[in-house]
py3Dmol code that shows the C-alpha trace and the ligand (Angstrom):
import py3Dmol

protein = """\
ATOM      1  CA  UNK A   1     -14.507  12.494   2.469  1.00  0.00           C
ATOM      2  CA  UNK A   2     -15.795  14.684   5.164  1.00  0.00           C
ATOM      3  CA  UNK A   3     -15.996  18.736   4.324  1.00  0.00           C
ATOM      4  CA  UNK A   4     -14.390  19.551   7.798  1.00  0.00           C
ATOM      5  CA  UNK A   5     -12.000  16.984   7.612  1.00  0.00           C
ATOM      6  CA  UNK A   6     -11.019  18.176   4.327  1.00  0.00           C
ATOM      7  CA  UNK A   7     -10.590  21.687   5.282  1.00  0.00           C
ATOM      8  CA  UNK A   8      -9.164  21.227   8.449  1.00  0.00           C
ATOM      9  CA  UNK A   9      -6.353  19.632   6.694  1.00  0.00           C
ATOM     10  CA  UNK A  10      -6.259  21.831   3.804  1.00  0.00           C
ATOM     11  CA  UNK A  11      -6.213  25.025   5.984  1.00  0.00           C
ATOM     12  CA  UNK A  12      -4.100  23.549   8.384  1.00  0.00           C
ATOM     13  CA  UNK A  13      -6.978  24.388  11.396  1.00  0.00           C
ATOM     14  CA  UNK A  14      -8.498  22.586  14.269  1.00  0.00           C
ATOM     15  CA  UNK A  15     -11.832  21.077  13.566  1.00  0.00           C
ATOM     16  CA  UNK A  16     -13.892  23.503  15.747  1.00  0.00           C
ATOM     17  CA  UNK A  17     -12.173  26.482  13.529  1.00  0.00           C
ATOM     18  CA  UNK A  18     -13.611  24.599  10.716  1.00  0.00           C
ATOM     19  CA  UNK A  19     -16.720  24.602  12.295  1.00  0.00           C
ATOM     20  CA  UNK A  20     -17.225  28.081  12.663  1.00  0.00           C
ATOM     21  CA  UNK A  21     -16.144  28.869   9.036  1.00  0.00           C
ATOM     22  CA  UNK A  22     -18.499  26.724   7.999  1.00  0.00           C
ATOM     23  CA  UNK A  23     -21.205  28.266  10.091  1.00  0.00           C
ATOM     24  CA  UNK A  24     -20.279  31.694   9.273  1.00  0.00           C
ATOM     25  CA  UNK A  25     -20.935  30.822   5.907  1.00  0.00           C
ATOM     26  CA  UNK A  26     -17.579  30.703   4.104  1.00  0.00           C
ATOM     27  CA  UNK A  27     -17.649  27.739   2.073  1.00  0.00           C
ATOM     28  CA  UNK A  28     -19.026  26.911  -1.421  1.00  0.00           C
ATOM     29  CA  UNK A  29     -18.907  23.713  -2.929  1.00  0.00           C
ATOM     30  CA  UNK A  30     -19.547  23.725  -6.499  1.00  0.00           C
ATOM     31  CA  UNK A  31     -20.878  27.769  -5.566  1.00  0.00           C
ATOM     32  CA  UNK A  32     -23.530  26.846  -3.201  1.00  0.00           C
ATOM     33  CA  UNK A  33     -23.077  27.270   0.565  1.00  0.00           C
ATOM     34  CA  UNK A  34     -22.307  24.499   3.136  1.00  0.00           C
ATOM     35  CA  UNK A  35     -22.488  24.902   6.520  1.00  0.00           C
ATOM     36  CA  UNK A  36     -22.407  21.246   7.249  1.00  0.00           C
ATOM     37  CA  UNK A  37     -19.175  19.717   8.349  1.00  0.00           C
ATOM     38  CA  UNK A  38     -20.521  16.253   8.005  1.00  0.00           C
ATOM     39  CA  UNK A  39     -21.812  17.004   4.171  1.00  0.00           C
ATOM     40  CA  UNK A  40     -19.652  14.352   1.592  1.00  0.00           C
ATOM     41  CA  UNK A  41     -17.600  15.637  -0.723  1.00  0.00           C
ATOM     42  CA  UNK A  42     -16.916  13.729  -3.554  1.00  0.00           C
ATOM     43  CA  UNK A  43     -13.258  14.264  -5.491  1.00  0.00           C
ATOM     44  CA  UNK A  44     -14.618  16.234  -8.466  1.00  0.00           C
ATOM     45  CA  UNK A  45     -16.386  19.561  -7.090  1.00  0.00           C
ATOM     46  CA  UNK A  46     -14.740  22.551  -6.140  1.00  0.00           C
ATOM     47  CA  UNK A  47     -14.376  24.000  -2.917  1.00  0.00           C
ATOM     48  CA  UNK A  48     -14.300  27.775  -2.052  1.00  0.00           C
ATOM     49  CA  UNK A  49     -13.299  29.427   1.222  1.00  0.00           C
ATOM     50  CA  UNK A  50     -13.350  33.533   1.952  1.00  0.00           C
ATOM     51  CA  UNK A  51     -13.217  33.320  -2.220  1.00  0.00           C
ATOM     52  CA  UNK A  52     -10.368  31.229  -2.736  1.00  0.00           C
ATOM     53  CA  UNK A  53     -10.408  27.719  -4.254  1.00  0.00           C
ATOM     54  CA  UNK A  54      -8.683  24.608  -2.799  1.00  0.00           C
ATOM     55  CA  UNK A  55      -7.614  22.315  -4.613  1.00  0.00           C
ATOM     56  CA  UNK A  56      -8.840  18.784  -3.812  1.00  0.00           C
ATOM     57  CA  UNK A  57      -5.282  17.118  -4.571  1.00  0.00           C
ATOM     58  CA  UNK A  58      -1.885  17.774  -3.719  1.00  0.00           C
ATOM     59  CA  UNK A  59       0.727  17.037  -6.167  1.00  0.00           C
ATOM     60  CA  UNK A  60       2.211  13.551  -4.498  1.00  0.00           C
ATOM     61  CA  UNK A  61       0.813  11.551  -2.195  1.00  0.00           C
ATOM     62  CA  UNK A  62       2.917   8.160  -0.641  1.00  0.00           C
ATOM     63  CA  UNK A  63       0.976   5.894   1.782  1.00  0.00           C
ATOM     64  CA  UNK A  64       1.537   2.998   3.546  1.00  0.00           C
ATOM     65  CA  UNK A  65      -1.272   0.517   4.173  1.00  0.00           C
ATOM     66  CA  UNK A  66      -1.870  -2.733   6.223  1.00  0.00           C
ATOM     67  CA  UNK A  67      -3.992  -4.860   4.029  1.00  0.00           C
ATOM     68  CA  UNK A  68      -5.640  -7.503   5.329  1.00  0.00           C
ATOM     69  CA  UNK A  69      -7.369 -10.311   3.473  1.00  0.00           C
ATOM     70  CA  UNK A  70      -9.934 -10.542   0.778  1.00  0.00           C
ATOM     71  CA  UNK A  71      -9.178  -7.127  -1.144  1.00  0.00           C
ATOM     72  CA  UNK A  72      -7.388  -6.737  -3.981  1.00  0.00           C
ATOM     73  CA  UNK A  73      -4.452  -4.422  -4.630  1.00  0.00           C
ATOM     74  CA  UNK A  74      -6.089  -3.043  -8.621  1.00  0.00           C
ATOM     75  CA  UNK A  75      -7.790  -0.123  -7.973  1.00  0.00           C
ATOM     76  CA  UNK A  76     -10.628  -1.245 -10.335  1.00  0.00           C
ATOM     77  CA  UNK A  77     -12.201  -4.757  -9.993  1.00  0.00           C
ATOM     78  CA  UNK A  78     -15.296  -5.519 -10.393  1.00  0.00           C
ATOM     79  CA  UNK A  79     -15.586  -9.352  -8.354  1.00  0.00           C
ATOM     80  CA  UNK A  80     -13.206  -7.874  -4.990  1.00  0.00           C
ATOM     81  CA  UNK A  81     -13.572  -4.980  -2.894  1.00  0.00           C
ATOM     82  CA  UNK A  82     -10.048  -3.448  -3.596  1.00  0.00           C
ATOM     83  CA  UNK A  83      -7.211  -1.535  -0.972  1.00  0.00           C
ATOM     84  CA  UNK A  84      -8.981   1.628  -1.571  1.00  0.00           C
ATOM     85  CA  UNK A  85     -12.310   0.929   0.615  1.00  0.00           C
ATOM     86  CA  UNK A  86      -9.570   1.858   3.439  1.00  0.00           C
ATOM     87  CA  UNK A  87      -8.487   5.275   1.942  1.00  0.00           C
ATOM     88  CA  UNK A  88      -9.978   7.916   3.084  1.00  0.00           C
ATOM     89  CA  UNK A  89      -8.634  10.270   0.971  1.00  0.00           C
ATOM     90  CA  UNK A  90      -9.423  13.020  -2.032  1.00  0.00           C
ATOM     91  CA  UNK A  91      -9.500  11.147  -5.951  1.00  0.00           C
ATOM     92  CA  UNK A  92      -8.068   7.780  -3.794  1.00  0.00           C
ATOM     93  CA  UNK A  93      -8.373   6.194  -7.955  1.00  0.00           C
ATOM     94  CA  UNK A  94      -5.714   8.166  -8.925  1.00  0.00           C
ATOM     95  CA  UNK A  95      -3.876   5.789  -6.270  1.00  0.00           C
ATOM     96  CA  UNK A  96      -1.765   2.550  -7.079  1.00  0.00           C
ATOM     97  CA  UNK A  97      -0.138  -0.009  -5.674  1.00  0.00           C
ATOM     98  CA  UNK A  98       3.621   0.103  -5.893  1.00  0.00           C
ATOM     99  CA  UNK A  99       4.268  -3.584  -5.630  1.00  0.00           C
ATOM    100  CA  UNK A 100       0.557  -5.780  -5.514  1.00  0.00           C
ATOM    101  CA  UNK A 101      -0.391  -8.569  -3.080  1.00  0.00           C
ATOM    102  CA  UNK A 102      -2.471 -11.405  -3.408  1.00  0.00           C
ATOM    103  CA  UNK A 103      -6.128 -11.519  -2.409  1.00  0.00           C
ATOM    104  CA  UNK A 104      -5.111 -13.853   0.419  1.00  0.00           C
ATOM    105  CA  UNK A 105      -1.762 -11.921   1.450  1.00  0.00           C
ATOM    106  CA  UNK A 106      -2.092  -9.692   3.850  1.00  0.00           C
ATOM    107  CA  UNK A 107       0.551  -6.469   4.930  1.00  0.00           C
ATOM    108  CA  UNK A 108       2.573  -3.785   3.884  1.00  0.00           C
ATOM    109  CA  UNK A 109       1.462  -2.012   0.704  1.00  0.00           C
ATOM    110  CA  UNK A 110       2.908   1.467  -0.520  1.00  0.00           C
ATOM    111  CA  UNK A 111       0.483   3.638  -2.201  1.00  0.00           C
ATOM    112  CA  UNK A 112       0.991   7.146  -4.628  1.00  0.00           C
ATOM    113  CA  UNK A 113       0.300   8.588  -7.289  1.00  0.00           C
ATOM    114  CA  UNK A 114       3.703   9.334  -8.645  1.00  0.00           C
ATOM    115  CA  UNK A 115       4.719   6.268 -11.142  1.00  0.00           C
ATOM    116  CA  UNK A 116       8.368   7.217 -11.047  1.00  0.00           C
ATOM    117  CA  UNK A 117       9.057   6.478  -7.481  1.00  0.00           C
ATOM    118  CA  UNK A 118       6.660   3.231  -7.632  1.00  0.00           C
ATOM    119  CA  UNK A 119       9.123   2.065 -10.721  1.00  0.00           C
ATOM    120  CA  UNK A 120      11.855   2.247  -7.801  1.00  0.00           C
ATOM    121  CA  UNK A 121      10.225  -0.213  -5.986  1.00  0.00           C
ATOM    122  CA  UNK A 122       8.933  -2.412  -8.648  1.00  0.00           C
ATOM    123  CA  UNK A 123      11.244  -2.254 -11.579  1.00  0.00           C
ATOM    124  CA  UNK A 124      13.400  -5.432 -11.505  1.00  0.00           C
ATOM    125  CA  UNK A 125      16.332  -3.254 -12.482  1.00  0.00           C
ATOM    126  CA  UNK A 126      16.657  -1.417  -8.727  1.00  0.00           C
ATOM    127  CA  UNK A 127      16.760  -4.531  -6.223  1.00  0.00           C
ATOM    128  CA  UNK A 128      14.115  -3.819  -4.262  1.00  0.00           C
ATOM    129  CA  UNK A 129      14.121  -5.798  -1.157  1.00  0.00           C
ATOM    130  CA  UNK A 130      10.870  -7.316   0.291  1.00  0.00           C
ATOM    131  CA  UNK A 131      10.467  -9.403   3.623  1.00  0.00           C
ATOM    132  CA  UNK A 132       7.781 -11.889   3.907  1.00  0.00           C
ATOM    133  CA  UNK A 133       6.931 -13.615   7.031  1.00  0.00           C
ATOM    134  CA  UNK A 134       5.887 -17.315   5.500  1.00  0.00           C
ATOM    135  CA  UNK A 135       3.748 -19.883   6.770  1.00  0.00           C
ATOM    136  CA  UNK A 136       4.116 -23.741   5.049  1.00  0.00           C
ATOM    137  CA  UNK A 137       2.061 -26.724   5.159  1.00  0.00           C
ATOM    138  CA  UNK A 138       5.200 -29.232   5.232  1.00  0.00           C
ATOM    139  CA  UNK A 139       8.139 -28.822   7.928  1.00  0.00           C
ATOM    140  CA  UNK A 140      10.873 -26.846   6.674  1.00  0.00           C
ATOM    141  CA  UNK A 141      14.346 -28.395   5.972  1.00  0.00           C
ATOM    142  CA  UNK A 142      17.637 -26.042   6.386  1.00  0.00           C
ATOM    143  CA  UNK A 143      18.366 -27.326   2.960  1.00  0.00           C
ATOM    144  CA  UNK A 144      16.128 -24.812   1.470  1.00  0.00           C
ATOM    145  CA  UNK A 145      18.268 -21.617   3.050  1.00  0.00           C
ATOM    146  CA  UNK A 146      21.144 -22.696   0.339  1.00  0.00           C
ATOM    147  CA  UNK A 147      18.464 -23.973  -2.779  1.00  0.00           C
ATOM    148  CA  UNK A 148      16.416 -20.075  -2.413  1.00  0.00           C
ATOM    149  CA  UNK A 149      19.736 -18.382  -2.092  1.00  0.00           C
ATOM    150  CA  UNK A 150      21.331 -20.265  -5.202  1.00  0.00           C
ATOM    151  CA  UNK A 151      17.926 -19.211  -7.243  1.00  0.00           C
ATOM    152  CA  UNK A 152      14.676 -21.516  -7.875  1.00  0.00           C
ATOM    153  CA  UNK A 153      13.655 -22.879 -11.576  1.00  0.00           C
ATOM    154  CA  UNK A 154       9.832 -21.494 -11.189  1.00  0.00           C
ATOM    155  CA  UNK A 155       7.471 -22.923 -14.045  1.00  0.00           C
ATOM    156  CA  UNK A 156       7.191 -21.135 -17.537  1.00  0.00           C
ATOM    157  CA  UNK A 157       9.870 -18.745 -15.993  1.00  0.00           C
ATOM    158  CA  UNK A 158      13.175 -18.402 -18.480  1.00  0.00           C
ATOM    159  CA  UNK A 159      15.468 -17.600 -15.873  1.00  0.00           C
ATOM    160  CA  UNK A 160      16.402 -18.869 -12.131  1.00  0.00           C
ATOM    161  CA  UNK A 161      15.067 -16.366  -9.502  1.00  0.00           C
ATOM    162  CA  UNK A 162      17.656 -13.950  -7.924  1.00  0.00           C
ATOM    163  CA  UNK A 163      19.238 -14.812  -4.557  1.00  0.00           C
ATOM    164  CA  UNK A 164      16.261 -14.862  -1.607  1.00  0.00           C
ATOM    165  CA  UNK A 165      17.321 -15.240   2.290  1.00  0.00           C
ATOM    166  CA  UNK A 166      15.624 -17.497   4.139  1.00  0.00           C
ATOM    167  CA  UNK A 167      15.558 -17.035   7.828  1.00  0.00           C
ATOM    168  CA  UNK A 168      13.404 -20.447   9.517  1.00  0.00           C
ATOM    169  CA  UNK A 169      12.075 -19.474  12.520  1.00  0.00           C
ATOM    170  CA  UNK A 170      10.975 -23.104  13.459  1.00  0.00           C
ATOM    171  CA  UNK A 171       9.294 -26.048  11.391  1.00  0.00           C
ATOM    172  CA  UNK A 172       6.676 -23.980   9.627  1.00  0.00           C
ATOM    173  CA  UNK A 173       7.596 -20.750   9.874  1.00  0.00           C
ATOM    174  CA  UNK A 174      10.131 -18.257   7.959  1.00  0.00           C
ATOM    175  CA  UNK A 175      11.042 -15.172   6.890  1.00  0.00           C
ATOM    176  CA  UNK A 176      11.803 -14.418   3.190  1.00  0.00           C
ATOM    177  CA  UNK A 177      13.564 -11.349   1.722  1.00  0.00           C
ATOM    178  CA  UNK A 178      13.716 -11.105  -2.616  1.00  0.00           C
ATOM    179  CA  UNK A 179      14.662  -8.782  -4.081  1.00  0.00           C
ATOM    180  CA  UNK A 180      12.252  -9.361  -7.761  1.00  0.00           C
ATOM    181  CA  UNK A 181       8.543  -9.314  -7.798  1.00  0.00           C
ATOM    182  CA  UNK A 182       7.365 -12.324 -10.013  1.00  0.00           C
ATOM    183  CA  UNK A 183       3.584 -13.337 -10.375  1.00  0.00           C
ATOM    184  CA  UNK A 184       2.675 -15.216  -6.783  1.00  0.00           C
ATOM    185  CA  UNK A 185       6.707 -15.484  -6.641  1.00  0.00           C
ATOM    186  CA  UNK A 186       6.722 -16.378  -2.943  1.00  0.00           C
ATOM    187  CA  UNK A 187       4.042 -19.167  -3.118  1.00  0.00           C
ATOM    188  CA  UNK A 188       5.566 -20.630  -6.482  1.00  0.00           C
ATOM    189  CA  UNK A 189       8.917 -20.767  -4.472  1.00  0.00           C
ATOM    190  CA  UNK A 190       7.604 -22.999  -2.259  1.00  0.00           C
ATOM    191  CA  UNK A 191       5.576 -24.712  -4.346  1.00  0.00           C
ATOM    192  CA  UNK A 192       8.657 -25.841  -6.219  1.00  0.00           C
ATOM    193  CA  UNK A 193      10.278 -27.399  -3.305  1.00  0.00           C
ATOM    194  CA  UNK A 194       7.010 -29.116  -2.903  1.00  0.00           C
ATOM    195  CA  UNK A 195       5.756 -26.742   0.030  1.00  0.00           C
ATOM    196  CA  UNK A 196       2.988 -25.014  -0.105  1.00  0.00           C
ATOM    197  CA  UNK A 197       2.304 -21.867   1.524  1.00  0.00           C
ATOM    198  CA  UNK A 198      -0.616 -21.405   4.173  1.00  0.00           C
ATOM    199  CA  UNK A 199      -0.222 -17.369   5.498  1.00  0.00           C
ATOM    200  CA  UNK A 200       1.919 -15.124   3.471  1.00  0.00           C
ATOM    201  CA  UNK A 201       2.721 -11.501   4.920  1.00  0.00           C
ATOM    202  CA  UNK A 202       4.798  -8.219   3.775  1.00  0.00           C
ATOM    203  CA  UNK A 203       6.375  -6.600   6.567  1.00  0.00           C
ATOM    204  CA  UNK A 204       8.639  -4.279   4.792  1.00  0.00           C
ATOM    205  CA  UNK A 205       9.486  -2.825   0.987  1.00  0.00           C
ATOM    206  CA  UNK A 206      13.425  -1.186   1.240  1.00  0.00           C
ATOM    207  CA  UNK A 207      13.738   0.149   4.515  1.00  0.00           C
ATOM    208  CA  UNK A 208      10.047   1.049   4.910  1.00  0.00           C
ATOM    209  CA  UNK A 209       8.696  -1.117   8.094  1.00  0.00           C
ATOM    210  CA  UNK A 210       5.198  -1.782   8.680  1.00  0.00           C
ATOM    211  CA  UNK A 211       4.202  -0.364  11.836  1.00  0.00           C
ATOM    212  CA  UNK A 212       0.327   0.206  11.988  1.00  0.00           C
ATOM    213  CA  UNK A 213      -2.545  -2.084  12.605  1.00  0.00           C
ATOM    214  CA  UNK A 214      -4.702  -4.481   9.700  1.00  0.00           C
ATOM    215  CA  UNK A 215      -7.089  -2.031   7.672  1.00  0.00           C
ATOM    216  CA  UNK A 216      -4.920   1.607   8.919  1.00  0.00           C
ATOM    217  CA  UNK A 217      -3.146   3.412   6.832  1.00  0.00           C
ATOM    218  CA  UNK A 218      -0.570   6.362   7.326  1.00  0.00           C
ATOM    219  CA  UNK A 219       0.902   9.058   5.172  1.00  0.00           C
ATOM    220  CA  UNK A 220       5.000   8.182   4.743  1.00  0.00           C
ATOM    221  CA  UNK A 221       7.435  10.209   6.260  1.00  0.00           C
ATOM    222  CA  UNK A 222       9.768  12.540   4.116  1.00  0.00           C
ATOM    223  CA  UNK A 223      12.724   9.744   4.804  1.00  0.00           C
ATOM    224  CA  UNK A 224      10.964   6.880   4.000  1.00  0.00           C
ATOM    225  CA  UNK A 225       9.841   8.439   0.634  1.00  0.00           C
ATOM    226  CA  UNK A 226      13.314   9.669  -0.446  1.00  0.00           C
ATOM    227  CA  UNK A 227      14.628   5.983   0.989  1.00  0.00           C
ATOM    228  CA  UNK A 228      13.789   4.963  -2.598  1.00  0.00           C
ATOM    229  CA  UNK A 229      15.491   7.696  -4.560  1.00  0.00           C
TER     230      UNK A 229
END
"""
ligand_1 = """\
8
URA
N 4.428 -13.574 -3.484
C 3.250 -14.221 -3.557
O 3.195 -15.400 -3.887
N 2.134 -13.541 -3.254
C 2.124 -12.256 -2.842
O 1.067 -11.696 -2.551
C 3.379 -11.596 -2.765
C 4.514 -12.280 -3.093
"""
view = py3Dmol.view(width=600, height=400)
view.addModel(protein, "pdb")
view.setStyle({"model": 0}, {"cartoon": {"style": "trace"}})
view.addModel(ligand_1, "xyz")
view.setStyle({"model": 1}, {"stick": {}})
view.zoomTo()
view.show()
């Protein structure tokens, strides 16, 4: 990340104050002065200003990212880029996914660092609700609103999948809301009422909406955080 973007958040000052701290000589990174705003700071060295250090992370950190195709949602894989190219932030690897998608689903992802609140989401115990919009190869019958909500036999799976809604918006289009997070659960759904699933997107985890572009991501709010306690 960017020195002056990292101290103008840090110190809570405009970019142009940054500027001129720099310029007058007030910051040290790893004890050698910077006067550069555009110098790279990587998440291990320490940064001084007037004497004081700050420290590169804050305690918790909750994100919300739009992912869009072809990364994956590990933070360490060595054959995919992975959701963190877009995360511009201090130590992103201490980041994880609270709920992954597929390399080929694109949407909503929440990211922290705290692994309590990311249990919330994922732990089959708390009913997490997601909503998928769905895209299917084969017309869709209004059969299938009754055979998701009753559960679905997947394969290898020991029990039926908890009631999913199933809103069809026309022949090959729908929106999905389960509450479990099963391996590929959403394509395996269809694929055992012999669909198969073309475009698969998140559009919301709980209450929290995605509402920014492919490839942004945004800081939660305080309400959408504790929306999950
Ligand atoms: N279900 C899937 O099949 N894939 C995803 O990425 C998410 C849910």
């Amino acid at each position: 990340m960017r020195l002056d973007k990292f101290l103008a958040h840090h110190l809570g000052a405009s970019r142009t104050i940054v500027t001129k701290e720099l310029k007058a000589k007030k910051v040290t990174v790893d004890g050698e002065v910077i006067k550069s705003g555009a110098y790279q700071l990587s998440p291990k060295q320490i940064v001084h200003y007037d004497g004081y250090q700050i420290e590169q992370v804050t305690s918790q950190r909750y994100f919300m990212l739009n992912k869009p195709q072809g990364y994956v949602c590990s933070t360490d894989d060595p054959d995919h880029p992975t959701i963190l190219y877009f995360i511009d932030e201090p130590i992103p690897e201490k980041l994880h996914a609270a709920g992954r998608l597929d390399l080929d689903t694109t949407g909503l992802v929440l990211l922290t660092d705290d692994g309590k609140w990311s249990h919330r989401i994922t732990s089959p115990k708390h009913h997490c609700e997601k909503v998928y919009a769905v895209t299917v190869e084969q017309p869709l019958g209004i059969e299938l609103i009754d055979i998701f909500n009753n559960g679905i036999q997947l394969k290898s799976e020991k029990s039926l999948t908890k009631p999913a809604k199933l809103h069809i918006i026309d022949d090959f289009h729908a929106e999905l809301t389960i509450s479990e997070g099963r391996y590929h659960q959403v394509k395996r759904m269809f694929a055992a009422v012999n669909n198969h699933v073309v475009a698969l997107h998140r559009k919301q985890i709980g209450k929290v909406i995605l509402d920014i572009p492919e490839g942004e991501y945004r800081p939660l709010t305080q309400d959408e955080i504790d929306s999950f306690n």
